[in-house]
Structure formats: C-alpha cells, structure tokens
N, C-alpha and C positions, 0 to 999 in steps of 0.2 A: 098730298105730301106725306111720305113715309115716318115713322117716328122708331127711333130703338123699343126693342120692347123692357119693358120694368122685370129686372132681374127676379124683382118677389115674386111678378105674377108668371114668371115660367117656373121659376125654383116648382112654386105651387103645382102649375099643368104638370112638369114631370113628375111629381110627388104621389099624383092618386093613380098613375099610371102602375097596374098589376105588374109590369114588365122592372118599373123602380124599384119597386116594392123586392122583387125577385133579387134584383144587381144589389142592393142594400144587404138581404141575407148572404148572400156571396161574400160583398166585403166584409162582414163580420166574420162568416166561416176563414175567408184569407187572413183576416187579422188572430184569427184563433190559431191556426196553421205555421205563420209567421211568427207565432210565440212558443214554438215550441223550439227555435234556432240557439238559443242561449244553452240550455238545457243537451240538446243532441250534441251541439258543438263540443262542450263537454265532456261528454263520452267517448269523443273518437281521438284516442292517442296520436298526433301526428301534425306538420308543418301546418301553421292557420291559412297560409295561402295554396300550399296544396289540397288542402281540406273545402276552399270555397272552389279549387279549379273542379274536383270528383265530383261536387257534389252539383256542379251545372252540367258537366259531361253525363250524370248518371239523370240530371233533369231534362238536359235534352233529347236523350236514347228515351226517355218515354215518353215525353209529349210529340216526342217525334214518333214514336211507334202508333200511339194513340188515335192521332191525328193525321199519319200518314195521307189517308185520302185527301184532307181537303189544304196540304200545306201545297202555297204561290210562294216561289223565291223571287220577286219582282224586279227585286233591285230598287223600287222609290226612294223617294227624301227620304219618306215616314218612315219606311222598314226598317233602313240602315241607321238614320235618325235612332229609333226604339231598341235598334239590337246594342248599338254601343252606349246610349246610355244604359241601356239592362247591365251589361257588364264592367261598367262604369261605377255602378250602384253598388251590385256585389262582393268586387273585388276591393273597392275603397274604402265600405265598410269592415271587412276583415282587416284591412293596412290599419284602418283608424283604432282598432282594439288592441292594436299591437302598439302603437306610438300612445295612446291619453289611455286614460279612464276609459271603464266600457258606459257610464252615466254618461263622461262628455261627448260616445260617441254616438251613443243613442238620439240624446238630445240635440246633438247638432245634427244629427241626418235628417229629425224630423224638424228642420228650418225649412223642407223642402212645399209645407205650403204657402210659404210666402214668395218663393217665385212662382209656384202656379195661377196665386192670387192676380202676380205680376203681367203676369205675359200670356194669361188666359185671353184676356180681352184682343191681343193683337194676333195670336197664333190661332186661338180658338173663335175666337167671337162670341166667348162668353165671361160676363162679369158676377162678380161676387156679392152675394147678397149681404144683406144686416145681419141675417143670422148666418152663415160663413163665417163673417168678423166674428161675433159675441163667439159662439163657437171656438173658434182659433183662440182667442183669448182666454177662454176658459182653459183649454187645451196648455195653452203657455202657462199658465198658472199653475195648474196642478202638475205638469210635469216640473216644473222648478221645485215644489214641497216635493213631489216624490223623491226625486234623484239629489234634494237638496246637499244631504251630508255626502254624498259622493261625491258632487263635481270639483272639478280642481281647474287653478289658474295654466296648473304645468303641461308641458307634452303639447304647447305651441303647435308644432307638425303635425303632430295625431288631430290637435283640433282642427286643423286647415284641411287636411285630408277628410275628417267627418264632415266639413261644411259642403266638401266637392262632394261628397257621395249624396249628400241632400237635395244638391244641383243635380247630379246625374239621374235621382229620385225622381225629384220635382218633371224633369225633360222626359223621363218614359214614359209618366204618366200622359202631359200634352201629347209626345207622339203616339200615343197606344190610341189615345181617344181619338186623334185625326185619324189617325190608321183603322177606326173602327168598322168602316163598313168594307176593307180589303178582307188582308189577312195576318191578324196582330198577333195569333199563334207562331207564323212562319218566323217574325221578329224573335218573338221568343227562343226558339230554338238555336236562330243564328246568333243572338246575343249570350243562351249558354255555352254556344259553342266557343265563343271569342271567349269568355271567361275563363274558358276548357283551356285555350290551350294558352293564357296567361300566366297562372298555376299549374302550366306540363312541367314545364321545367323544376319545379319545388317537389313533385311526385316522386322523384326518382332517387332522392338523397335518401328516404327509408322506408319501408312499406308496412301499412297498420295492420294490426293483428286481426284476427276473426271478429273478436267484437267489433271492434272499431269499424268493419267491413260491415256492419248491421248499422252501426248508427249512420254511416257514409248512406247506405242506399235510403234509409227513414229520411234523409235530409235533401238528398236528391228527388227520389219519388214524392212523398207525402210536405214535408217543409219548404221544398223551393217551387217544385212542376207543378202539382196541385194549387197550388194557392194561386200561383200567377198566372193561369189558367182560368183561374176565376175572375181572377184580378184585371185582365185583359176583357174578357167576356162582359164581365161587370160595367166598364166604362161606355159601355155603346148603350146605355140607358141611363146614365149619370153624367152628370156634369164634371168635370176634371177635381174642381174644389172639393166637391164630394168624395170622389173617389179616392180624393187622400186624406179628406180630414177623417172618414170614419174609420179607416183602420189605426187609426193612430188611438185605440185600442191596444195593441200588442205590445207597448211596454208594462203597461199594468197587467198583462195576464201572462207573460215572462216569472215571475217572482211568484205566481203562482203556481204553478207548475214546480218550481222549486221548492216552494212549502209543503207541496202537497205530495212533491219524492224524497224531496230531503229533508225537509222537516225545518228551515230556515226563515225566520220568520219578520215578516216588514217592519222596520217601526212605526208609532203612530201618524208620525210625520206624512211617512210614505204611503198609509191606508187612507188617509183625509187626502193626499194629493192624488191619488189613484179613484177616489169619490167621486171628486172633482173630473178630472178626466174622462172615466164613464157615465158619469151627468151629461158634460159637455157632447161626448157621443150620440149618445140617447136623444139628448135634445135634436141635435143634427139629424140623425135617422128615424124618428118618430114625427110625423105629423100628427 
C-alpha cells in the first residue's frame, strides 16, 4: 500500500539537487529584475496602461526572437491557462496603482501565495511544508512594518483589482509549473501578446518622447522578458510555493533602487520590515 510522500522529505530531495540550487539563483536574479519596475515606470512619460501594453509587446518581440527555435503554439489547457493569467497579472497590476495606493497594490498582489498554497495540492500534487508556512508568515509580517505607514482603507476598487492580479499571479505560476516539461516560453509570448493588444488602444492618445522610448525598451527587454524567462525556467526544478515565496524579495529591493538613484530614503519601520522579509527569503532559499 502506497502512502503520500512527506512534504519535508521531498521539499529536502529537491533542495540538495544542483539543478534547485540553480532555479533558486534565477528566482532571486527575477526578483532583482522585477524590482527594477517602480523605478523604470517612472521615467517613461506616458498612459500606465499603455506603458504596461509596450512594455509586453516589446517583451514578446524578444523572447520571441530569442527563442524563436524552440517556441510550440499548442493550444493546451496550460498554455492558454499561463498566457491569460500572464496578462491578467500585468495589466491589473498597472489598473491597481491607478485606483489605491502603490503599498496597497503591491501588497495585495503578493496574497498570491496563499492560493498557490491552496490549489497546489489539487492542480499540482504538491503540498506546502512547515517551513512554506513559517516562511509566508514571516513574509506577511514584515511586509505589513514595511508598507505599514502607506497603506490605506480607500480605493476599494484598486484594492479588489490588486487582489485579482494576485489571483492571476498566484494561477501563472501553477500553470507555468504544469506547463513545465512543454513549452512555458511559448505561453509567455502569447500572454505578452494579449497584454499588447489590451493597452493598443491607450497607445495611440499620445506618443513618449525619446527618453521615455529608452525606459520603454529597459522594461520590456531587461524588467518584464528576462526575468520571466527565468521565472518560467526556474519552476521546472521548484516547487510552485517556492517559486513564489522567494521572489517576494522584490518589494524590498524596489526602494532600493530609489535610495540609491534618488537619494529617498526608508524609514526605520520600513528597514526592520524589509530585515524581516529578506530573513524570511534566506531562510526559504538556504538549506
């Protein structure tokens, strides 16, 4: 008679595996990459939703050049599954900074490991260890001291719309990982493409300057296609839970990036919750 096996002791087996070890530096490199979004956003004069439409059209004109050889447009659950939450993700995070807080929409996007927690076991066939939980907790915690004095009761709608993009979060990552031995690339591209042409119609009311046309391609090439390219890659040696608690890094090193161009600087609140945070990372990524 067969038995489940004990979350701890695979979390473990996949953990000394060279190949985890690898997808682990990935998601760290995406969470470094993903933090550069606050900052580029920024710089480029122009509509927030035609700004998220450019910047998936300009990610999938490379990962699709890149990868040209080895992209299957299949048509599967998973692809189709992967590509509309992909764009589900990015376009509702841009709506949500528009309607609340950018704290409350940060913070609500990352609710998105607690459905992967949820529905790993029935879509995946993988359940969440002890330390997952402690982890997440720690994670809850220090994001609430960090983002503390920002978040606000108001902008209702912006919060509801950040909660869906944590959903749509949470659902690329299950499908990327199911889709992992396909082609989670192919996803990618179709999901910046749907992005693309959500934010076409915003494009055309006024057109960014030269700079702005630099920060556009940094955000397409190096902030959205790179990172999720890793991001996808990564998942086919990690477990789903994993794969999203460690980057949830990237709001602490957001405000970095800003101290360190602009000269803005956290309060203490926000350095002890951001401690916290990359504690709870470390601990997660570190055996």
């Amino acid at each position: 008679m067969s038995t489940a096996p004990d979350p701890q002791v695979a979390a473990t087996d996949i953990a000394i595996d060279p190949a985890h070890r690898r997808a682990v530096l990935m998601l760290l490199a995406t969470a470094l990459l993903w933090s550069l979004g606050g900052l580029l956003i920024k710089w480029v004069d122009w509509n927030p939703l035609a700004i998220a439409g450019m910047r998936s059209l300009i990610g999938a004109a490379v990962i699709g050049f890149i990868f040209r050889k080895a992209l299957r447009f299949t048509g599967s659950f998973e692809q189709i599954g992967a590509a509309l939450a992909y764009a589900g993700t990015v376009v509702l995070f841009v709506v949500a900074n528009k309607l609340t807080t950018a704290a409350n929409a940060i913070l609500l996007q990352y609710t998105a490991p607690f459905y992967v927690i949820l529905f790993s076991p029935w879509f995946l066939g993988e359940r969440a260890s002890r330390r997952d939980w402690l982890s997440l907790a720690m994670i809850v915690v220090g994001m609430l001291l960090f983002f503390g004095d920002e978040l606000s009761l108001e902008g209702y709608l912006g919060n509801g719309v950040a909660l869906a993009s944590g959903f749509c979060f949470a659902w690329l990552t299950l499908f990327l990982r199911r889709h992992r031995e396909e082609s989670p690339i192919s996803a990618l591209v179709l999901g910046n493409l749907l992005a693309g042409l959500i934010g076409l119609p915003f494009m055309f009311q006024s057109l960014p300057d030269a700079s702005s046309w630099v920060g556009l391609l940094l955000l397409g090439a190096v902030q959205l296609g790179l990172p999720y390219v890793m991001y996808s890659l990564a998942l086919r040696h990690v477990r789903a839970v994993e794969g999203i608690l460690i980057p949830m890094i990237e709001p602490v090193l957001n405000p970095v990036w800003v101290f360190l161009l602009l000269g803005e600087t956290p309060g203490p609140l926000a350095l002890f919750g951001g401690a916290i945070i990359l504690g709870a990372v470390m601990f997660r990524a570190v055996r």
